[in-house]
Structure formats: C-alpha cells, structure tokens
C-alpha positions in Angstrom: 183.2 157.0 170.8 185.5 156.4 167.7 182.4 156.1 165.1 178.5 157.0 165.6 175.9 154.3 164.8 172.5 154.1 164.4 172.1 152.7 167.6 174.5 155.3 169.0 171.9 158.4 166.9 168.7 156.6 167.2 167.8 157.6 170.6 169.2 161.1 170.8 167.8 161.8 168.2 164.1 160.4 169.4 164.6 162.8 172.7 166.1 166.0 170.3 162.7 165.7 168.3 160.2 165.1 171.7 161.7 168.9 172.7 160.4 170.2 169.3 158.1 172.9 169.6 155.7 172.4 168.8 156.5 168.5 169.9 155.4 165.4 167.8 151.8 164.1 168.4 154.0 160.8 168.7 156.9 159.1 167.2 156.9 156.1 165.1 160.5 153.5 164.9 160.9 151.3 161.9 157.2 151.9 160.3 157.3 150.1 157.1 156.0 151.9 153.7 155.5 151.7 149.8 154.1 148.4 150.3 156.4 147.5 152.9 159.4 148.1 150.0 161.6 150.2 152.9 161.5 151.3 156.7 161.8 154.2 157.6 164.0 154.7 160.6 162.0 157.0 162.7 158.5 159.1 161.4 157.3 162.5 163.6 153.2 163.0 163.6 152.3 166.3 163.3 149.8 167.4 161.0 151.7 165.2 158.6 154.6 162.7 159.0 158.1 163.8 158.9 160.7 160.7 158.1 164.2 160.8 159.2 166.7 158.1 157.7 169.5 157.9 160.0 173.1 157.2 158.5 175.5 156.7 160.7 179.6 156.1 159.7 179.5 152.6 159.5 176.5 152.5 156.7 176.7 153.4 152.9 175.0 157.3 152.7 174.7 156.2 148.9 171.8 153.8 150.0 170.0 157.0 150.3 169.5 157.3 146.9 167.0 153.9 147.0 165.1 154.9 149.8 164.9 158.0 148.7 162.4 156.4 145.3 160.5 155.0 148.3 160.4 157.6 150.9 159.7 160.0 148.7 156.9 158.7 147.6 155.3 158.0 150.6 156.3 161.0 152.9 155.6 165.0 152.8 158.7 165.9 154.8 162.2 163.8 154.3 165.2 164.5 156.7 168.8 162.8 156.7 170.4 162.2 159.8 174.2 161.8 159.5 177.7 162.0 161.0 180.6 164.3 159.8 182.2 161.1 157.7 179.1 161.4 155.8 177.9 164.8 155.4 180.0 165.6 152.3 178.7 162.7 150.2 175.3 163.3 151.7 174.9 166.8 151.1 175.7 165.3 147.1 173.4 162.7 147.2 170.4 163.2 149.2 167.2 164.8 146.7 167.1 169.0 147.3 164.0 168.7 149.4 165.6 166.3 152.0 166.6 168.1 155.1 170.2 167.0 156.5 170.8 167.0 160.0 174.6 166.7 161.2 175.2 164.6 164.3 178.0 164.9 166.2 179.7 163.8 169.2 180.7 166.9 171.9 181.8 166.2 175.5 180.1 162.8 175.9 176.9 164.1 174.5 175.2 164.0 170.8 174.6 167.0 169.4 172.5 167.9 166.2 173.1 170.9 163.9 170.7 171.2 161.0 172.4 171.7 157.6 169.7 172.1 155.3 165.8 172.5 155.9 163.2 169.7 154.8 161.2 171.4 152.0 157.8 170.1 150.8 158.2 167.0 148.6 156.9 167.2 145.1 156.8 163.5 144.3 154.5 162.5 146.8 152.1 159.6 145.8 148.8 159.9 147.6 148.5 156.1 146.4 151.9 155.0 147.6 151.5 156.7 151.0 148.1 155.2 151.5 150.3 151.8 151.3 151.6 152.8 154.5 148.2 152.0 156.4 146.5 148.8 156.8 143.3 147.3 155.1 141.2 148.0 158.0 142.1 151.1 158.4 141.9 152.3 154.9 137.9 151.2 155.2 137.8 153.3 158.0 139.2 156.3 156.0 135.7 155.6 153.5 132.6 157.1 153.9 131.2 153.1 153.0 132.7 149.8 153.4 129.6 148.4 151.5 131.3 146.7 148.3 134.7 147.0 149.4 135.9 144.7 152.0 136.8 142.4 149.4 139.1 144.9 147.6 143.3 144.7 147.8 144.9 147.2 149.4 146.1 148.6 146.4 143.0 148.8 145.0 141.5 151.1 148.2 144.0 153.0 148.0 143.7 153.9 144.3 139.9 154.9 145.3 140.8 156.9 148.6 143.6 158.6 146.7 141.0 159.8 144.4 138.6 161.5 146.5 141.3 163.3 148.7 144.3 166.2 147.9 147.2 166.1 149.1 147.6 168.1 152.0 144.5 166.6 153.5 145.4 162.7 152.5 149.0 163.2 154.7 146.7 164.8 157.3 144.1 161.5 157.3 147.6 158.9 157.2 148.8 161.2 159.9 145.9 160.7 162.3 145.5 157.0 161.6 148.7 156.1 162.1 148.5 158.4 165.7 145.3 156.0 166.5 147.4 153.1 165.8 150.8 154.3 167.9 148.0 154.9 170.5 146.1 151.7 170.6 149.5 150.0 170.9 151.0 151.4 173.7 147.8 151.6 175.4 
C-alpha cells in the first residue's frame, strides 16, 4: 500500500482494540455527538467511552483541531489514530490529553505503536455529552418522567447534568449507549 486510509485503519484498528485487556464492553462506528455537530470515528465502552479519530494520509490532521472543540466536550478519553505522514503535524496539533496512536504498514500487516497516552480530559461537558443520547433515553436516566416528556433534549440534559458528577455521568452515557449497541445487533 502506497498511503493508509481510513478504510485501510478502520478495521485494524477495531480488531487491535477487541484484544484490549481488559476488552471493550462493545464498540461503537460513526456515533454522532454535541448535538450531532461531529462523528466520531469509532468510540470503546468501558466504564466510560474512549473516542478514537482516525487520520489517515489522504485527510487534513489539522481538522483535528475542530473536532477536537466537539470531542472534547463530549468524551472522557480522546485518542488520534494516524499514519507516519501525519504524526509530526499531529503530535503539534492534537490537545495534550489526546492520546496518538501511530499506524503503520509492516509486512502486509497494520501495526499500531502508541505515541502518547490519552489522559483524562478537563473540558468535558456533562451537558454536551448527555447530547450524545437520545430523548427516550435521557428519561430513562431520571428518577421521573412526570412533567418532562415534553422537554427538548437540551433542556433534559441541563437537568440530568445537574444531579450527576462527572465520573458517574460518563459511566450512565456509557451504559446507555451499551443497551443501545445491544438492542441493535440483537
């Protein structure tokens, strides 16, 4: 292969993170968040969702840097998947707390060497993540749905983003989104 793609990453990648250990409760392709503002290549369910943004050398690594307003408001853990072409410019670029994950091409085969860690992110928005879920099941997340079926999304999740912290919000949006990958492939 002369240049690695997505489509060329995408699925390497997908088996690379199923041999995690611990492995992904599931993983999630193109799951829209923020309001539906960006898509986020491929999200891990652990305890909390982990997005990787693949960028592969025919895509700008720079676009990073507008996702990353979006992703980083709706995720925990970030991680940039690019080629060699890229890593430079990415390594620049791509927020501290991303992770950046080199992938390469070696005998036939694509191989992943991590280059930095994904930290925790600061700037997530309990709000903005909540956006990530849909109307029905934000009324699940609440204890009542008395009074609040008529509410906009944005307004439930200004309410369930009160009650919750952090750690236990990405938790919640974790398992709903499980129930969801689960109901659909069921």
């Amino acid at each position: 292969m002369d240049t690695l793609n997505d489509s060329d990453i995408r699925q390497p990648l997908i088996d690379k993170l199923n041999s995690l250990s611990p492995k992904p409760k599931a993983i999630l392709e193109e799951l829209r968040v923020h309001n539906g503002n960006a898509i986020a290549d491929v999200v891990t369910l652990h305890r909390g969702a982990h997005c990787y943004e693949i960028k592969g050398d025919n895509d700008k690594v720079e676009r990073v840097i507008k996702q990353a307003k979006y992703y980083d408001l709706a995720f925990r853990k970030l991680t940039l998947v690019t080629t060699r072409r890229h890593l430079k410019k990415a390594l620049s670029v791509t927020p501290e707390h991303w992770g950046i994950i080199l992938a390469e091409e070696v005998s036939g085969r694509i191989i992943f060497k991590y280059e930095r860690s994904a930290q925790i992110n600061a700037g997530f928005d309990k709000r903005v993540a909540l956006l990530t879920l849909w109307k029905e099941e934000m009324l699940d997340m609440m204890s009542t749905h008395v009074g609040y079926k008529s509410k906009s999304r944005d307004v439930l999740a200004g309410l369930i983003s009160n009650t919750k912290k952090k750690e236990e919000l990405s938790e919640s949006i974790c398992s709903t989104l499980l129930s969801r990958y689960e109901s659909s492939v069921a």
